[in-house]
C-alpha positions as semicolon CSV with decimal commas, in nm:
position;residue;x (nm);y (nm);z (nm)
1;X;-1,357;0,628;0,082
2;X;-1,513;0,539;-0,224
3;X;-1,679;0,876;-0,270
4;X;-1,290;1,006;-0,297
5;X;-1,207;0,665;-0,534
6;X;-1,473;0,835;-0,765
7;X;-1,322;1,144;-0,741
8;X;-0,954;0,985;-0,789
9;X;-1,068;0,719;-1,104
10;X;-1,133;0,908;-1,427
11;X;-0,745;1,103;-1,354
12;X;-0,445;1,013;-1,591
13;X;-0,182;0,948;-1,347
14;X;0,171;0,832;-1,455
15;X;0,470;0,869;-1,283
16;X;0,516;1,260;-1,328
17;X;0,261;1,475;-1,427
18;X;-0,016;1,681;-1,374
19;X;-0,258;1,396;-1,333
20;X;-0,001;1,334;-1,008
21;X;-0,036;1,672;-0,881
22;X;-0,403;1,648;-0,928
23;X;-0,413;1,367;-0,749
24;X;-0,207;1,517;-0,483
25;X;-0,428;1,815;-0,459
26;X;-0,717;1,634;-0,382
27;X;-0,554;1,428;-0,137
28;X;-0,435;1,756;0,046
29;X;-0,844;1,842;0,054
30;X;-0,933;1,560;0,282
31;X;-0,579;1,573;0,462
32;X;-0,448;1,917;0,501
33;X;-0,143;1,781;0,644
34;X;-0,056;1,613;0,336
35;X;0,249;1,827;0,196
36;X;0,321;1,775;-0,183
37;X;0,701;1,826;-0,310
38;X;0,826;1,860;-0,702
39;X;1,204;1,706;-0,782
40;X;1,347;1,845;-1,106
41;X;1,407;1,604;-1,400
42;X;1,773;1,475;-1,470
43;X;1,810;1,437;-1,015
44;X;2,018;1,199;-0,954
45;X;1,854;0,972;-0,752
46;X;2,125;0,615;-0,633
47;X;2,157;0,473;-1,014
48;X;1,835;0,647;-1,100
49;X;1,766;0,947;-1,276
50;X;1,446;1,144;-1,271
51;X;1,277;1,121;-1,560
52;X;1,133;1,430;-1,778
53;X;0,806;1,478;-1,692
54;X;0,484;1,336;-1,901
55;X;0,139;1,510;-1,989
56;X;-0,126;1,389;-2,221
57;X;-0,402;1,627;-2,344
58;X;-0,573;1,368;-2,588
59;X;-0,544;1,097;-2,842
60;X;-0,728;0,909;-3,021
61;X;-0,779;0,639;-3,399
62;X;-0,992;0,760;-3,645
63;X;-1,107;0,483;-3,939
64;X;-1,143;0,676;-4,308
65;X;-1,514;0,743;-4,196
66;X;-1,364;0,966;-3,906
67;X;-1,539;0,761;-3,662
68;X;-1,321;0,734;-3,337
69;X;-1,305;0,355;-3,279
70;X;-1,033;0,460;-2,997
71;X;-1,097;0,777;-2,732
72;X;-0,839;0,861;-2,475
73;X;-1,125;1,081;-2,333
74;X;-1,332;0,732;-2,277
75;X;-1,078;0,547;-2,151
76;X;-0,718;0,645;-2,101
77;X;-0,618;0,291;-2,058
78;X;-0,630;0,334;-2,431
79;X;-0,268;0,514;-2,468
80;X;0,068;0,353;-2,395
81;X;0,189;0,548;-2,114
82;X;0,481;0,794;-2,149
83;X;0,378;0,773;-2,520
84;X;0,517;1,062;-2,785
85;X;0,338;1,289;-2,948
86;X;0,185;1,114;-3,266
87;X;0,007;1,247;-3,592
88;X;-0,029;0,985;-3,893
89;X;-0,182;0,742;-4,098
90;X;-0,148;0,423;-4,121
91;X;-0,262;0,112;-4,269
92;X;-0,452;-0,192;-4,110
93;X;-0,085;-0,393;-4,063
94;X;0,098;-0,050;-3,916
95;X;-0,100;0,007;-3,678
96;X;-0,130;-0,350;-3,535
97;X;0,212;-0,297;-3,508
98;X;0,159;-0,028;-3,236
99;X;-0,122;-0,134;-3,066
100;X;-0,114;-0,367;-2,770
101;X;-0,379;-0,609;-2,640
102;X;-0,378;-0,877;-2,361
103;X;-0,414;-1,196;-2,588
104;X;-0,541;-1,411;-2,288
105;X;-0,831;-1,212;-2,230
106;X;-0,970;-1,064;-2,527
107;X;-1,206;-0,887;-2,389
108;X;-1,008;-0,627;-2,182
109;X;-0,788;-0,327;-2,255
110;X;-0,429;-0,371;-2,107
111;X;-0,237;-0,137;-1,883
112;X;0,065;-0,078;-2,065
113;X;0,391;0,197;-2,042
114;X;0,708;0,260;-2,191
115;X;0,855;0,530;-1,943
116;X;1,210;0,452;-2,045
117;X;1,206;0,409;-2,412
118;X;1,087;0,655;-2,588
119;X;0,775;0,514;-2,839
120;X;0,399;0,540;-2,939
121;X;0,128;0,324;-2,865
122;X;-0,221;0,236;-2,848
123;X;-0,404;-0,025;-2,641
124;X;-0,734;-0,135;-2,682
125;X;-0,875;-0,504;-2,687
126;X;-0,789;-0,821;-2,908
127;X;-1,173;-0,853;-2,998
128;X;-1,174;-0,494;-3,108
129;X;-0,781;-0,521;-3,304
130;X;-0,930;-0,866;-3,497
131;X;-1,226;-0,707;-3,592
132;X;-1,090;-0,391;-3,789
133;X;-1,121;-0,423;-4,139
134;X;-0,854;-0,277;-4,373
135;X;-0,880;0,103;-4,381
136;X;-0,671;0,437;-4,367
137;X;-0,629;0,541;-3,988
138;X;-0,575;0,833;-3,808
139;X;-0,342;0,797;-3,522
140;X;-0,309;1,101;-3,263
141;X;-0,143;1,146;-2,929
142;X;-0,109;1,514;-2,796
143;X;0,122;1,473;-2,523
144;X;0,433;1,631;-2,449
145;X;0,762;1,470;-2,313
146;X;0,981;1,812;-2,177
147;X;1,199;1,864;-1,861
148;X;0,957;1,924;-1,477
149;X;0,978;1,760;-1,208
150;X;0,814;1,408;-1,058
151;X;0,564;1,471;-0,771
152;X;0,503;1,330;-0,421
153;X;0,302;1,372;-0,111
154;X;0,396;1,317;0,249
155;X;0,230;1,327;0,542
156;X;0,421;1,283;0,914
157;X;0,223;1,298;1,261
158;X;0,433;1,325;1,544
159;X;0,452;1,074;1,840
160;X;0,579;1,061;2,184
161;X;0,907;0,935;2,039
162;X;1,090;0,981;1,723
163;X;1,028;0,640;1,613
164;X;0,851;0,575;1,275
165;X;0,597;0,358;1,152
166;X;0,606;0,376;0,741
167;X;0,274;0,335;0,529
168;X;0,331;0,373;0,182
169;X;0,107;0,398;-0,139
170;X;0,146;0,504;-0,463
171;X;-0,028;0,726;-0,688
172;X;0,088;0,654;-1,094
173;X;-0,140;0,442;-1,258
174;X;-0,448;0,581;-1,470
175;X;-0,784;0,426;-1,481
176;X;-0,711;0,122;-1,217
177;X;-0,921;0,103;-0,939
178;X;-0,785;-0,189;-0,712
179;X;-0,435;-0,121;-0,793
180;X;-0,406;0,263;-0,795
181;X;-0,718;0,422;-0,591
182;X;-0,760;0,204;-0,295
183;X;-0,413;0,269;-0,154
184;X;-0,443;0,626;-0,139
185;X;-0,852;0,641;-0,033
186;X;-0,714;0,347;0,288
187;X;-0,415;0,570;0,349
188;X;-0,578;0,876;0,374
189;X;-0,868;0,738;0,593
190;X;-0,586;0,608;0,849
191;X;-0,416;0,962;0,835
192;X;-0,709;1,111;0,932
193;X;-0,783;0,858;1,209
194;X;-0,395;0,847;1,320
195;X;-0,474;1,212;1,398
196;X;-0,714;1,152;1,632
197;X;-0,470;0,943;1,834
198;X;-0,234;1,207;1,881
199;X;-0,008;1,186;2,052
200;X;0,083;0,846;1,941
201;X;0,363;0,639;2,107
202;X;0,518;0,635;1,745
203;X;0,625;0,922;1,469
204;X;0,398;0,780;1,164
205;X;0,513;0,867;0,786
206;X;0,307;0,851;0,519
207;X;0,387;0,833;0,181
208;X;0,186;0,900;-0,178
209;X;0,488;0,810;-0,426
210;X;0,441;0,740;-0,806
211;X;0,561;0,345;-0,803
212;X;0,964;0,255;-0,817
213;X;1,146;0,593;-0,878
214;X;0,926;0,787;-0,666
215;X;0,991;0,541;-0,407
216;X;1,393;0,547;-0,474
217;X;1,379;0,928;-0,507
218;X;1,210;0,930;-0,182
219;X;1,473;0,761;0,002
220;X;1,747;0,920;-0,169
221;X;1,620;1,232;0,035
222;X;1,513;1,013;0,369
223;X;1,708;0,712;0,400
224;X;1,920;0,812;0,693
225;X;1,618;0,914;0,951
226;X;1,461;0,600;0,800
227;X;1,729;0,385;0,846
228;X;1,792;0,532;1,196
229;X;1,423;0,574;1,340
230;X;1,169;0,308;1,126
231;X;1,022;0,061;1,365
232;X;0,790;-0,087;1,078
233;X;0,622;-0,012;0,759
234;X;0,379;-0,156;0,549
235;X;0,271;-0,077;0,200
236;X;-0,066;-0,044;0,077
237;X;-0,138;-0,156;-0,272
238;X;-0,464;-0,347;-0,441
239;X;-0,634;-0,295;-0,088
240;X;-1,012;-0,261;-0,223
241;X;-1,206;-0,560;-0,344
242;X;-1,353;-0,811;-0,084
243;X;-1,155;-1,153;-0,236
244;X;-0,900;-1,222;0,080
245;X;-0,598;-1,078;0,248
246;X;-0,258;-1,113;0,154
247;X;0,094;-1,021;0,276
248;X;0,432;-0,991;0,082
249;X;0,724;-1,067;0,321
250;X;1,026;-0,843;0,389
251;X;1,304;-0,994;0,235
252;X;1,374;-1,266;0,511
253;X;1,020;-1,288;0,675
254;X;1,131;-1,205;1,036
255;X;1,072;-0,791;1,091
256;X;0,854;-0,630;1,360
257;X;0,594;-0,623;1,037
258;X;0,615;-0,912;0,957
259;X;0,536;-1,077;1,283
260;X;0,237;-0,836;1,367
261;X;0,092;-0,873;0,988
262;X;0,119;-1,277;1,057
263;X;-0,035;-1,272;1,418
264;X;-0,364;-1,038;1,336
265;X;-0,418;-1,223;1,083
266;X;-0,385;-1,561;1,223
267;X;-0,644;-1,434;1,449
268;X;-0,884;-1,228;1,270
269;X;-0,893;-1,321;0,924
270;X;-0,699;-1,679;0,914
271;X;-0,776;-1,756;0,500
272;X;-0,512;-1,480;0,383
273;X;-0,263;-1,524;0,140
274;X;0,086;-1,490;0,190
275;X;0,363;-1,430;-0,009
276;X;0,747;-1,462;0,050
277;X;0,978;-1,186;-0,094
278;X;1,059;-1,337;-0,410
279;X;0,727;-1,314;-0,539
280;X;0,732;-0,917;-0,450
281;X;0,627;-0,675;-0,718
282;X;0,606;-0,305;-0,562
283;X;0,792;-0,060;-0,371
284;X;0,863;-0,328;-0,127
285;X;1,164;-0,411;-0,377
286;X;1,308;-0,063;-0,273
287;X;1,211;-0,059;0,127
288;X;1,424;-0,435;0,149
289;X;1,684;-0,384;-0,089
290;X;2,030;-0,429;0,071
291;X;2,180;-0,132;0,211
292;X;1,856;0,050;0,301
293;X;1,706;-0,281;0,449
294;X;1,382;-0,103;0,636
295;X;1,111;-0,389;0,792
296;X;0,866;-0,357;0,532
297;X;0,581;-0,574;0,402
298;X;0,332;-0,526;0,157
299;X;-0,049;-0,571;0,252
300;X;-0,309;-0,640;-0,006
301;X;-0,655;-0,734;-0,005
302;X;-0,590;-0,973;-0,350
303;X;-0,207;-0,893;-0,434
304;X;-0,108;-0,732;-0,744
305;X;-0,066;-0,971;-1,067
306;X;-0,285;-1,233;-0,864
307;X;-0,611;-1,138;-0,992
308;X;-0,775;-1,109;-1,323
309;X;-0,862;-0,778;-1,376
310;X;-0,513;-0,663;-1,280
311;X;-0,347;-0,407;-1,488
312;X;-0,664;-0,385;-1,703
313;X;-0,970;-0,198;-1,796
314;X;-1,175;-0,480;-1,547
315;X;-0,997;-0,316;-1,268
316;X;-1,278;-0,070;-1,286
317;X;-1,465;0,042;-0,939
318;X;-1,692;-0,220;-0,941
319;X;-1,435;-0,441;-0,844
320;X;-1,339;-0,246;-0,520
321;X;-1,615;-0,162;-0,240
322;X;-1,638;0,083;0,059
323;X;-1,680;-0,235;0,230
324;X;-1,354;-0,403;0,109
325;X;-1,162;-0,063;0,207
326;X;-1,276;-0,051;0,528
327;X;-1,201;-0,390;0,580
328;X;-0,815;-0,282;0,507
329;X;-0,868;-0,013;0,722
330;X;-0,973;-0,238;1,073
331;X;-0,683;-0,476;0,991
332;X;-0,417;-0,192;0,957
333;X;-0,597;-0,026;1,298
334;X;-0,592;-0,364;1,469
335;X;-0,200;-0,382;1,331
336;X;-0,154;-0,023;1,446
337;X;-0,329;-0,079;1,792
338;X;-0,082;-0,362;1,853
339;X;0,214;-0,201;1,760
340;X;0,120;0,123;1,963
341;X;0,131;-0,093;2,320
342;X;0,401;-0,397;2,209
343;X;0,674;-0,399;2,387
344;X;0,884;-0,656;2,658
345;X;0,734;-0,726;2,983
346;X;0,889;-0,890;3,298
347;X;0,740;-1,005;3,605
348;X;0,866;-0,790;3,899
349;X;0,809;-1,093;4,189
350;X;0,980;-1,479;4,229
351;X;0,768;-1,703;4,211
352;X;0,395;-1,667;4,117
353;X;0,227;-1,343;4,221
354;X;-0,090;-1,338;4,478
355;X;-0,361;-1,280;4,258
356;X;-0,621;-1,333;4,469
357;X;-0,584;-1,054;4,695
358;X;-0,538;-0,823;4,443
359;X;-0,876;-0,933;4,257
360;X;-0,714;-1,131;3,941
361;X;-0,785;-1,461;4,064
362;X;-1,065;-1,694;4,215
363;X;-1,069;-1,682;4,564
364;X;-1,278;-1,989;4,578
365;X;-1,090;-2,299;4,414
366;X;-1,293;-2,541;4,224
367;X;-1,220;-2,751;3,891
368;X;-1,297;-2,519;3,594
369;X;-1,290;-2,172;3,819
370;X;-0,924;-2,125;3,683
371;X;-1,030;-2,099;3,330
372;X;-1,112;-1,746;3,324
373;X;-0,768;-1,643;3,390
374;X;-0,549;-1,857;3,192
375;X;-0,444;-1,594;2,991
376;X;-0,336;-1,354;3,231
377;X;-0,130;-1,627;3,406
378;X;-0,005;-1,790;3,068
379;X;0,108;-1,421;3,007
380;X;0,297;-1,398;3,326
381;X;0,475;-1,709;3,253
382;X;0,665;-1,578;3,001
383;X;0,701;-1,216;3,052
384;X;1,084;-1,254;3,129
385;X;1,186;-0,992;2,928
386;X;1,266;-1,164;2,630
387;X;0,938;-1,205;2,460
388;X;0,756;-0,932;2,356
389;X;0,345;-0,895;2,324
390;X;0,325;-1,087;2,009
391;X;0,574;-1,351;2,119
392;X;0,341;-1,421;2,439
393;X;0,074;-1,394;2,185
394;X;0,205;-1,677;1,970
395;X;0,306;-1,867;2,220
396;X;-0,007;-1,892;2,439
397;X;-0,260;-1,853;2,176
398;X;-0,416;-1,534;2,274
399;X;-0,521;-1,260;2,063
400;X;-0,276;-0,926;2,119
401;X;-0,588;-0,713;2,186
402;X;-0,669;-0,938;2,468
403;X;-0,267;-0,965;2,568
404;X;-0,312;-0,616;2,600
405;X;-0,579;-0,548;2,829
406;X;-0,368;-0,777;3,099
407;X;-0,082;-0,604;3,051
408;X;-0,286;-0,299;3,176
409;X;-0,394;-0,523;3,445
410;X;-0,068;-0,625;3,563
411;X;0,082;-0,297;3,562
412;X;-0,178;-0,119;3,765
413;X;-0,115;-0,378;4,008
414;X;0,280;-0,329;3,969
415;X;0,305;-0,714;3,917
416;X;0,498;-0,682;3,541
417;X;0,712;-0,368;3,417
418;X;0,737;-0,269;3,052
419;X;1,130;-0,297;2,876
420;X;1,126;-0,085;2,585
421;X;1,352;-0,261;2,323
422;X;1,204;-0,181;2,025
């Protein structure tokens, strides 16, 4: 995974492009399955429109020596993005008028856009603007603003049922390593590991959209199999560095997601973070909006806008690690695992089952031999059919992984049958 992040850094991505398609294409490498579609600018997409589509060959500032004191090529976190073509000079005052910096840390260069209003800009950092002495300078942007199409990828594996789980990432910002490459490098590694399950109990879709109107174009194409078939989804975003885990909550906090998010954690890494819907930020605004309504949360590792080096030149890959990804990885398998075997269970017998002569239970009675199958009688208790795994899982204090394996028990031995509500 962060072989690929390598690979995926250095590209200018916005959201159209051919740093998108790039992107896309070497996505598609590691995941043939990966399918990549083009929507024309000027789609109408809900209230949306697709935007014309953005490249960017070069820019740069010269000073009157023609010394480059800003170079796209070294960092494109240097350009506003969606900037216009530029070619002028300017004095000292001018061009602090079109250069941004992030006055609270001086030291970085900020992550800035303007994909809606059409403008030039530079970014570099307030130590660098404060220390330019009057001069002539040479501004240049080669880009090109002109009617394509915005890009996305999709991948769908097939399950035993046409039920969907929804993992999401996006694939628009430029140099950002935490909250552009991670997403894509954890999503792809699941693909390819989702594969190897097949066939799944659930339909999984996965999605590489450039951040809010790829997300609303994609549903304006999807929403009514998502709407019908989506069981849970989770979106993938800042997923790389090592700090802590964190959740965003679907808008009211009570989905399928939610609940399974909550309850690995709570077991397996009990520090995280988590967030309730109003202090959302990504394409979770889209998945919960009212109307479309899917159960989606977001998963970080820190979330987005809660860390320093967010939406800056710090947010470089020495900030994520293979180890952080993988990290993401386990808890979305563990997550995955869970989902693939939840479901309602209910005792078949009155009264408490025989254990014994089945071989679930201590055929000798003494104080303490009961201990070793707490669990499995806890999780009789309440299988009446209204709780499902993670319900008896909250309830009795048992990891689902463990719930699990008794349920596998029980139903050899024809003691509990499975009600498939969800």
């Amino acid at each position: 995974m962060y072989q690929l992040a390598e690979k995926l850094f250095p590209i200018c991505r916005s959201i159209t492009g051919d740093g998108v398609r790039k992107t896309l294409q070497i996505l598609q490498q590691e995941c043939p399955e990966l399918k990549i579609y083009e929507v024309e600018s000027g789609t109408k997409v809900f209230d949306w429109e697709v935007p014309d589509e953005w490249n960017i060959d070069d820019a740069y500032i010269e000073n009157s020596k023609g010394e480059r004191i800003v170079d796209f090529k070294k960092s494109n976190l240097h350009v506003m993005g969606y900037s216009m073509p530029m070619d002028r000079y300017v004095g000292l005052e001018e061009l602090k008028s079109i250069v941004y910096t992030q006055k609270d840390q001086p030291d970085v260069i900020p992550y800035v856009t303007s994909y809606y209003c059409r403008r030039s800009g530079f970014c570099m950092s307030e130590n660098q603007l404060a220390s330019l002495p009057e001069d002539r300078y040479h501004c240049v942007i080669k880009s090109e603003l002109k009617k394509g199409s915005l890009t996305y990828g999709e991948i769908i594996l097939n399950g035993e049922t046409d039920k969907e789980v929804l993992l999401s990432t996006y694939i628009c910002h430029p140099s950002m390593a935490n909250n552009e490459v991670s997403g894509p490098c954890v999503a792809i590694e699941l693909a390819k590991w989702l594969k190897s399950l097949q066939p799944a109990r659930y339909t999984y879709r996965i999605v590489f959209l450039p951040e809010t109107i790829g997300s609303i174009t994609y549903l304006s194409r999807n929403i009514d199999i998502m709407k019908k078939n989506t069981v849970a989804g989770f979106l993938l975003s800042c997923v790389g560095d090592e700090r802590t885990y964190s959740i965003v909550e679907s808008r009211y906090g009570n989905t399928l997601a939610d609940r399974l998010l909550q309850n690995v954690l709570h077991y397996h890494y009990p520090d995280y973070k988590r967030y309730s819907f109003l202090e959302r930020g990504s394409d979770e605004r889209q998945y919960n909006f009212p109307g479309v309504d899917l159960p989606v949360c977001a998963v970080c590792r820190s979330k987005y806008g809660e860390y320093p080096e967010y939406h800056t030149s710090k947010d470089d890959l020495n900030l994520i690690s293979e180890e952080g990804m993988r990290g993401t990885v386990e808890l979305m398998k563990k997550c995955i695992h869970a989902l693939e075997h939840n479901g309602y269970y209910r005792v078949k017998c009155l009264c408490e089952p025989q254990y014994g002569r089945r071989g679930l239970y201590p055929t000798v009675s003494q104080k303490g031999s009961y201990d070793s199958v707490r669990a499995l009688t806890n999780f009789v208790a309440y299988a009446d059919g209204t709780n499902d795994m993670i319900d008896i899982s909250n309830r009795i204090e048992v990891p689902v992984e463990e719930l699990i394996l008794i349920a596998e028990k029980l139903l050899q031995n024809n003691l509990i049958e499975r009600i498939d509500r969800v």
